[in-house]
C-alpha positions in Angstrom: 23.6 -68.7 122.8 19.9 -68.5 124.1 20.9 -69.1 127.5 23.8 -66.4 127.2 20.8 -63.9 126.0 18.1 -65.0 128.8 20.5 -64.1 131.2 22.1 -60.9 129.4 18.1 -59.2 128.8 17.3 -60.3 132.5 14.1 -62.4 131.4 24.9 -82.5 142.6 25.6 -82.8 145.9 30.0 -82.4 146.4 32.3 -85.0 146.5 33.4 -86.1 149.6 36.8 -84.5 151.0 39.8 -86.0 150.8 43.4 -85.5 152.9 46.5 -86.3 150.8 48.4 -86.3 154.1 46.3 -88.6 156.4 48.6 -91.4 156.7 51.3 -91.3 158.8 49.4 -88.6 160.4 51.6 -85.5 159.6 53.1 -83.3 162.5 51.5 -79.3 162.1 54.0 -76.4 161.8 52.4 -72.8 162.7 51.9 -70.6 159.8 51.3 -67.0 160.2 48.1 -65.8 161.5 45.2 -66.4 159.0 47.6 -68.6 156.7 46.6 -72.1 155.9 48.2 -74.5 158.1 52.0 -75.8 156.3 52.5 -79.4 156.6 56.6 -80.8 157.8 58.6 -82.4 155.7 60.8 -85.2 156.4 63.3 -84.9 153.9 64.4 -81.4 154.1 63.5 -79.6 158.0 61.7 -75.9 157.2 63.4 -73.2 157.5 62.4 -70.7 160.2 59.9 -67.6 159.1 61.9 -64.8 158.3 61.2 -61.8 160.0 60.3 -59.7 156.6 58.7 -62.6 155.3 56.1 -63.1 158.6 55.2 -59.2 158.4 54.5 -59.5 155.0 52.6 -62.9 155.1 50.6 -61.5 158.2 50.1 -58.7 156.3 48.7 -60.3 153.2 46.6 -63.1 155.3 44.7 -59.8 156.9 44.3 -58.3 153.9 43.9 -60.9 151.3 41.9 -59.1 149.0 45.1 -57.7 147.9 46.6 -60.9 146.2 44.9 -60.6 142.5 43.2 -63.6 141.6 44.3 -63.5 137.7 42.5 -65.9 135.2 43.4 -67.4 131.6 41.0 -69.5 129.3 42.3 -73.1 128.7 41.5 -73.7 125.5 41.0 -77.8 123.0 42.5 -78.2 119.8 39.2 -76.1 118.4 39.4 -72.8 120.9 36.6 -74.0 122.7 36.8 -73.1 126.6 37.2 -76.1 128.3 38.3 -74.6 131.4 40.6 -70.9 134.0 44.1 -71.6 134.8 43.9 -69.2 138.1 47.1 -67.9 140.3 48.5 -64.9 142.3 50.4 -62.2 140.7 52.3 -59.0 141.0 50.9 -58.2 144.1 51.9 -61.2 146.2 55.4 -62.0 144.5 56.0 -58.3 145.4 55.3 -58.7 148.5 56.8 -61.6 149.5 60.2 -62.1 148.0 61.7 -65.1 149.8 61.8 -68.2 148.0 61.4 -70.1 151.5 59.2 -73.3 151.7 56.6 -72.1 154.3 56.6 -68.5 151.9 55.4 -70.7 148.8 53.1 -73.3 151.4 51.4 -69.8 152.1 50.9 -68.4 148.7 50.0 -71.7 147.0 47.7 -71.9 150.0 46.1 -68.5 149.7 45.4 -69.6 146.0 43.5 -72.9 147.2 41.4 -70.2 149.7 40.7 -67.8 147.1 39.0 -70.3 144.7 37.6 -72.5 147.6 36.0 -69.0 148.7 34.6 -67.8 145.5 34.8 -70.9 143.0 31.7 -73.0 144.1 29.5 -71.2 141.3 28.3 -71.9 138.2 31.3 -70.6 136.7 33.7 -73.8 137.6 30.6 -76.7 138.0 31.4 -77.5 134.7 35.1 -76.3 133.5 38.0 -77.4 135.0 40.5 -75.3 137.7 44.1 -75.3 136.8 46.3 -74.2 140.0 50.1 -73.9 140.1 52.1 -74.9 142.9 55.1 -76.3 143.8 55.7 -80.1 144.9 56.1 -79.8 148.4 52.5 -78.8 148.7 51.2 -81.9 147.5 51.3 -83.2 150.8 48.8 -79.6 152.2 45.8 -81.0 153.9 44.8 -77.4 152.6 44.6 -78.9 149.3 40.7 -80.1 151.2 39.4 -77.5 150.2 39.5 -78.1 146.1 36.8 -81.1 146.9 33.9 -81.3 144.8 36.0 -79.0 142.1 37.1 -80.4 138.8 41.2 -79.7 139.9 44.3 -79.6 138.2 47.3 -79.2 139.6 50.2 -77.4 138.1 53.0 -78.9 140.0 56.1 -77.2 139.5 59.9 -78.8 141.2 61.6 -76.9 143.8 65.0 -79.2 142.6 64.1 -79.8 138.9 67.8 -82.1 138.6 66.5 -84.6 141.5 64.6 -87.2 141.5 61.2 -86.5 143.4 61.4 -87.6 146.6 59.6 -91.1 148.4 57.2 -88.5 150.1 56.6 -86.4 146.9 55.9 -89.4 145.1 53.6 -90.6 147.8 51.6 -87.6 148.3 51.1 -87.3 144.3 49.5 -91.0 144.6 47.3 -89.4 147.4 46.0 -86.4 145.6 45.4 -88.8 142.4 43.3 -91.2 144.9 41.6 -88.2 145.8 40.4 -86.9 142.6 43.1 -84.4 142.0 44.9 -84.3 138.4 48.3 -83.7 138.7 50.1 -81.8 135.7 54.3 -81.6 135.0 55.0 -77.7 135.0 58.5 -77.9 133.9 60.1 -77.5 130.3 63.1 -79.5 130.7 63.8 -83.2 131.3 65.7 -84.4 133.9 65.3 -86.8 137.0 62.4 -84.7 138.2 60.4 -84.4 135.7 61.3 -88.6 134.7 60.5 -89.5 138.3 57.2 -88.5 138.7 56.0 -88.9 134.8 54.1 -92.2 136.0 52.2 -90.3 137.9 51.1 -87.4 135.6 48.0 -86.9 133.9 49.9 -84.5 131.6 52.7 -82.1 131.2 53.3 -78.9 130.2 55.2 -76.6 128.3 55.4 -72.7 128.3 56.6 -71.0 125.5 56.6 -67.5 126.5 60.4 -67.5 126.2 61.2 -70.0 123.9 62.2 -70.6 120.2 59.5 -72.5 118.6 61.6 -76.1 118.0 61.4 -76.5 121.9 58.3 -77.5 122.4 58.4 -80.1 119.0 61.6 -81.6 121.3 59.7 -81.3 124.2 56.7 -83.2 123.4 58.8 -86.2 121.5 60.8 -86.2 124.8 57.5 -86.8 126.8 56.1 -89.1 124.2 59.3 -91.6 124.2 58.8 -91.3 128.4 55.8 -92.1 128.6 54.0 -92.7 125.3 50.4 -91.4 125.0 50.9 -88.8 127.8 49.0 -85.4 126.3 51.1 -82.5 127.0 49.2 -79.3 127.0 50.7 -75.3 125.7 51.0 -72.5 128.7 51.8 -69.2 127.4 50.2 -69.8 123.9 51.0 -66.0 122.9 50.1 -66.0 119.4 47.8 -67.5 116.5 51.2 -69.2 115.3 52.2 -70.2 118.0 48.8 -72.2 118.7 49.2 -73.7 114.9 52.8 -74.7 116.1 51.9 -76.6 119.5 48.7 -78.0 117.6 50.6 -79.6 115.1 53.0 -81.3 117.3 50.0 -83.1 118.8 49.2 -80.8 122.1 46.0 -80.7 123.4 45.1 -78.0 125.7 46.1 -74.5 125.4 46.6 -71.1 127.8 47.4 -67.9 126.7 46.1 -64.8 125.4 46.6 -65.9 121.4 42.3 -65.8 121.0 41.9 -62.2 122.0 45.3 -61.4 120.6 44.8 -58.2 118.6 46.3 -58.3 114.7 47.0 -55.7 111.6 43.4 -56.0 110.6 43.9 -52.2 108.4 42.2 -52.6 105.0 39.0 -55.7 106.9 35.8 -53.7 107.3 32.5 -54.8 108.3 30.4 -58.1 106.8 27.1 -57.0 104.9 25.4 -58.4 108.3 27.3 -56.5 110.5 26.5 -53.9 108.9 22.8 -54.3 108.8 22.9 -54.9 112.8 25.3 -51.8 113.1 22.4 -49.6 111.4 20.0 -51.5 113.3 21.3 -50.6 116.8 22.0 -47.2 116.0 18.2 -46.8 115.0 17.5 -48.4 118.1 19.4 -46.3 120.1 17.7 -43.4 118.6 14.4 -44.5 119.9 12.4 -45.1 116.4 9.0 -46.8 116.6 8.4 -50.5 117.1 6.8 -50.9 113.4 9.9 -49.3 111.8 12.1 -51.9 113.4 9.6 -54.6 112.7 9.9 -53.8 109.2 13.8 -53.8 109.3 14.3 -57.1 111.0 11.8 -58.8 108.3 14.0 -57.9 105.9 16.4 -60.1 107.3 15.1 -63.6 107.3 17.7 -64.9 109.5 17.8 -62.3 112.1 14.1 -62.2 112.3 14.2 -66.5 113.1 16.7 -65.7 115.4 14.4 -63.5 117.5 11.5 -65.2 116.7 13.5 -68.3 118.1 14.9 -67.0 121.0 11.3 -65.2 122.6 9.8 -68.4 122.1 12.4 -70.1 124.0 10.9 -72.2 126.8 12.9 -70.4 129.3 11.0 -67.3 128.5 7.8 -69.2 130.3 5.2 -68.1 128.1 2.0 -69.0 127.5 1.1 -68.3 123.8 3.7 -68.6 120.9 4.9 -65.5 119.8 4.2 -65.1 116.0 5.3 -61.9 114.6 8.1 -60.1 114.8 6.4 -57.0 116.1 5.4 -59.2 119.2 8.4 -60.1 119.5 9.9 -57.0 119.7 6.8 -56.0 122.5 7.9 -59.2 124.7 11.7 -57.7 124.9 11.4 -54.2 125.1 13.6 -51.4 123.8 16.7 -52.0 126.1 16.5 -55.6 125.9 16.3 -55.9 122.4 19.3 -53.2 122.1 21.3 -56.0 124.0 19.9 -58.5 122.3 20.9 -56.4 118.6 24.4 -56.2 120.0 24.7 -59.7 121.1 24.0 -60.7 117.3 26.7 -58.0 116.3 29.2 -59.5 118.3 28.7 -62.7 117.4 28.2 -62.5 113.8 31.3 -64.1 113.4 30.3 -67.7 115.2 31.7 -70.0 112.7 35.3 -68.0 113.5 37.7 -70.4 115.3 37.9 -68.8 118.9 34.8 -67.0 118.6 33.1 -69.1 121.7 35.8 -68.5 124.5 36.1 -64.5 122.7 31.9 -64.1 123.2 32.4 -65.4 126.8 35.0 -63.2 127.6 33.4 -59.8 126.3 29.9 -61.1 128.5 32.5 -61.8 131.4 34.4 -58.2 131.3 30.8 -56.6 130.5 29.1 -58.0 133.3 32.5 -57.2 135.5 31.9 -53.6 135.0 28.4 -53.5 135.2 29.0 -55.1 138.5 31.2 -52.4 139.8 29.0 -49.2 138.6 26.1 -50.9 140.4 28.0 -51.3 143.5 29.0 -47.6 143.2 25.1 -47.0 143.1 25.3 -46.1 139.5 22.3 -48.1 138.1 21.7 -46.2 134.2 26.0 -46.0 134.2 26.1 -49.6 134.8 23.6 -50.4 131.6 26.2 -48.3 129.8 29.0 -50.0 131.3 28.2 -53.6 130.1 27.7 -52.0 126.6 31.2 -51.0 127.2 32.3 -54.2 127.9 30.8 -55.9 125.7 32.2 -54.2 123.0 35.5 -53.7 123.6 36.1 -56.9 121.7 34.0 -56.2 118.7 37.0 -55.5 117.1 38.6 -59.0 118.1 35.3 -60.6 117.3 34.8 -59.0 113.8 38.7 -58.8 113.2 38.1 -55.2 112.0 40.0 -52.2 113.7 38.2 -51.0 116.5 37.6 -47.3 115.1 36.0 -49.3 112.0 33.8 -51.7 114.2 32.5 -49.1 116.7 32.0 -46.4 113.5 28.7 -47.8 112.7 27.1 -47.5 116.3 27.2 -43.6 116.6 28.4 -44.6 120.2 28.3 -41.5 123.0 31.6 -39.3 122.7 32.5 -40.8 126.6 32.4 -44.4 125.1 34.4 -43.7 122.5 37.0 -41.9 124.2 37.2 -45.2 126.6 37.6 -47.3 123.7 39.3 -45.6 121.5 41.8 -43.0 123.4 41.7 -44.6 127.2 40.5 -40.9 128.6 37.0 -39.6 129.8 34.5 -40.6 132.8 34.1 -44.0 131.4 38.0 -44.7 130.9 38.7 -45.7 134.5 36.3 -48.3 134.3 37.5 -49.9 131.4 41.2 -49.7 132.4 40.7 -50.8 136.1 39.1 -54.4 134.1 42.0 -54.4 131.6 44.5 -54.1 134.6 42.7 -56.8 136.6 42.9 -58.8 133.8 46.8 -58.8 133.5 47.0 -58.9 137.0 48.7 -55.3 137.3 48.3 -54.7 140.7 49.6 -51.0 140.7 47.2 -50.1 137.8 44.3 -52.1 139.2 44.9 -50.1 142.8 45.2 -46.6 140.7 42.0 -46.5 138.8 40.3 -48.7 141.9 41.3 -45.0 144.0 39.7 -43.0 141.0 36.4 -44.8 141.1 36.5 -45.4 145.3 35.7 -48.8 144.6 37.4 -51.4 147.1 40.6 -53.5 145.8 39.1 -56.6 148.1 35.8 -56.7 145.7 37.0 -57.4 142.6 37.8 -61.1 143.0 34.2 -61.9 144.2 33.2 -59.8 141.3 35.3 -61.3 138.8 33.4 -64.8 139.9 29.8 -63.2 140.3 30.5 -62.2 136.4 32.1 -65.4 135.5 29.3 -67.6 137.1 26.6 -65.2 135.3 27.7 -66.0 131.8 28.6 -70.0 133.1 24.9 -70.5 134.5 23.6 -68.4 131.2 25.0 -71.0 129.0 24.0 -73.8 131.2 
């Protein structure tokens, strides 16, 4: 946590690339202009590039800042982040309809560009990248570009009831060679899914749309295939549902269960979080430096914590910091008010899922304090992380958000964000929200309303993740 709060107040050279398809040397088929180059098949010829499909591919490889780079949190059998599952949404499948090969060569493509173009960060040096395609693009010498990256491969079937083909099954061994971890990304057995098992490093099961006993049947199905596999949980939409795929022995998990929001009517505030709600609202209402002293010493543990943290090498300074009102001198009033805040959202640490929840809040704070600076908005953006930051206070402290905020005496604008989506500082938050889900009509809407460009928000989604990746670092 003291790295997260060195970076929040302000105070190995890449693998070499590999190319699945270098031997036979494979035969180039022209892709639309901007598009990664699609490698020929033997087995099946590729079809020619429809007309609506080439306007719309040429239209997205100009503009490929429309294709929303959409991110989930893969989770170990504790909810600690181990690594972003990362693909395209709304915005490319509605544009580009046809289910042709070269159509899904250039989307699975344009995913390997988008993280080759903004994922060489802190953010994934030390988590691993978990892209979905489908099996014929195994053999894309565009697949290069994930060197040096810890990637995994989603790799769904184009014919789930045939066996993988010689070539599929030769350019899995390739990317494997390579460095590559390949994943199953299908839910039901068959000769697909049996052919290439060998090769996996895993498989996977969504249960958005099932009935819980599947994925028990699907993971005894693996195990008597290939005993000792680990199958892993996509589309993890609930507490339960984690507990379910847990018990039946999976071991990594996507989905938005963590941040899931519950009935918490009737939980209120901790003692603690109380005492750092009152805290930041005296803060925030500028009191002197000795009456703040005197309120942290009344808290042992928040007082080490501080004492802790200024003394913290990274901090560079020459003579130990003693008291708390030194302390409080070091960081200053707006620093410290971040600091206050940090402690309030994570004063529910021990809380299974409370890491990859903290990291998620710093992610969507510094998001949006990203965009009001690019809109030249520098005391807005301060507000805006605050924003951010504690729009999962309620998730955090599993406390309605009306109760959790109550406390702060936050302005009337940052309530009305929070609490009733309306008000100067609503568009802000909803255009994050929207990113977040991928809604590409919502995130072009409120992108219009604050004149920020569509084409940023993927580098800024990565400037914010690799802040609060090289923080913790």
């Amino acid at each position: 946590m003291f790295g997260w709060l060195k970076r929040l107040l302000g105070g190995a050279q890449a693998a070499p690339a590999f190319s699945p398809a270098a031997a036979p040397s494979p035969q180039r088929v022209p892709a639309p202009e901007g598009a990664p180059a699609v490698t020929a098949r033997s087995e099946v010829p590729p079809e020619p590039l429809s007309a609506p499909v080439a306007v719309a591919a040429a239209e997205t490889a100009g503009d490929a800042a429309l294709s929303l780079l959409c991110r989930t949190e893969v989770l170990d059998r504790e909810q600690n982040p181990t690594g972003y599952a990362f693909e395209l949404r709304e915005d490319i499948s509605g544009r580009i309809r046809s289910p042709g090969r070269r159509t899904r060569d250039f989307v699975d493509g344009l995913l390997v560009e988008q993280i080759d173009r903004y994922g060489r960060g802190a953010a994934l040096r030390t988590r691993q990248v978990c892209l979905r395609v489908w099996d014929g693009f195994l053999g894309n010498a565009v697949l290069d570009r994930l060197a040096g990256l810890n990637a995994v491969l989603l790799v769904q079937p184009e014919f789930p009831m045939r066996t993988a083909s010689a070539e599929t099954l030769e350019h899995a061994r390739r990317v494997r060679e390579a460095g590559l971890r390949l994943v199953l990304d299908h839910n039901d057995s068959g000769p697909w899914l049996e052919s290439l098992l060998p090769l996996a490093d895993a498989a996977v099961f969504r249960m958005g749309f099932c009935v819980p006993e599947e994925v028990s049947l699907f993971a005894r199905m693996v195990q008597r295939l290939r005993p000792g596999l680990p199958v892993w949980a996509w589309e993890v939409g609930t507490i339960d549902d984690f507990e379910l795929a847990r018990n039946v022995g999976c071991a990594a998990f996507a989905g938005g269960f963590v941040t899931r929001r519950e009935d918490w009517k009737g939980n209120s505030l901790a003692p603690h979080g109380m005492r750092l709600a009152s805290l930041l609202t005296r803060l925030r209402s500028g009191v002197e430096t000795q009456e703040i002293a005197e309120i942290l010493k009344h808290d042992l543990a928040l007082a080490y914590r501080l004492l802790r943290y200024v003394n913290a090498a990274a901090w560079g300074l020459n003579n130990r910091i003693t008291s708390v009102e030194q302390a409080i001198m070091v960081l200053g009033q707006q620093p410290l008010q971040r600091w206050v805040s940090m402690m309030l959202l994570g004063s529910s640490h021990s809380a299974p899922g409370a890491v990859v929840v903290m990291e998620e809040a710093l992610t969507r704070a510094r998001f949006l304090e990203l965009i009001g600076s690019l809109r030249g908005e520098r005391d807005p953006a301060a507000q805006l992380f605050v924003l951010g930051l504690f729009s999962l206070l309620d998730v955090a402290l599993k406390v309605p958000l009306e109760e959790a905020i109550r406390p702060l005496k936050l302005s009337e604008a940052m309530q009305d964000a929070l609490l009733h989506q309306r008000g100067p500082m609503a568009p802000y938050l909803e255009l994050a929200l929207a990113f977040e889900r991928g809604d590409a009509e919502r995130v072009e809407s409120f992108a219009g309303v604050l004149g920020v460009a569509v084409g940023e928000l993927n580098r800024l989604q990565f400037e914010a993740l690799d802040w609060v990746q090289a923080a913790e670092a």
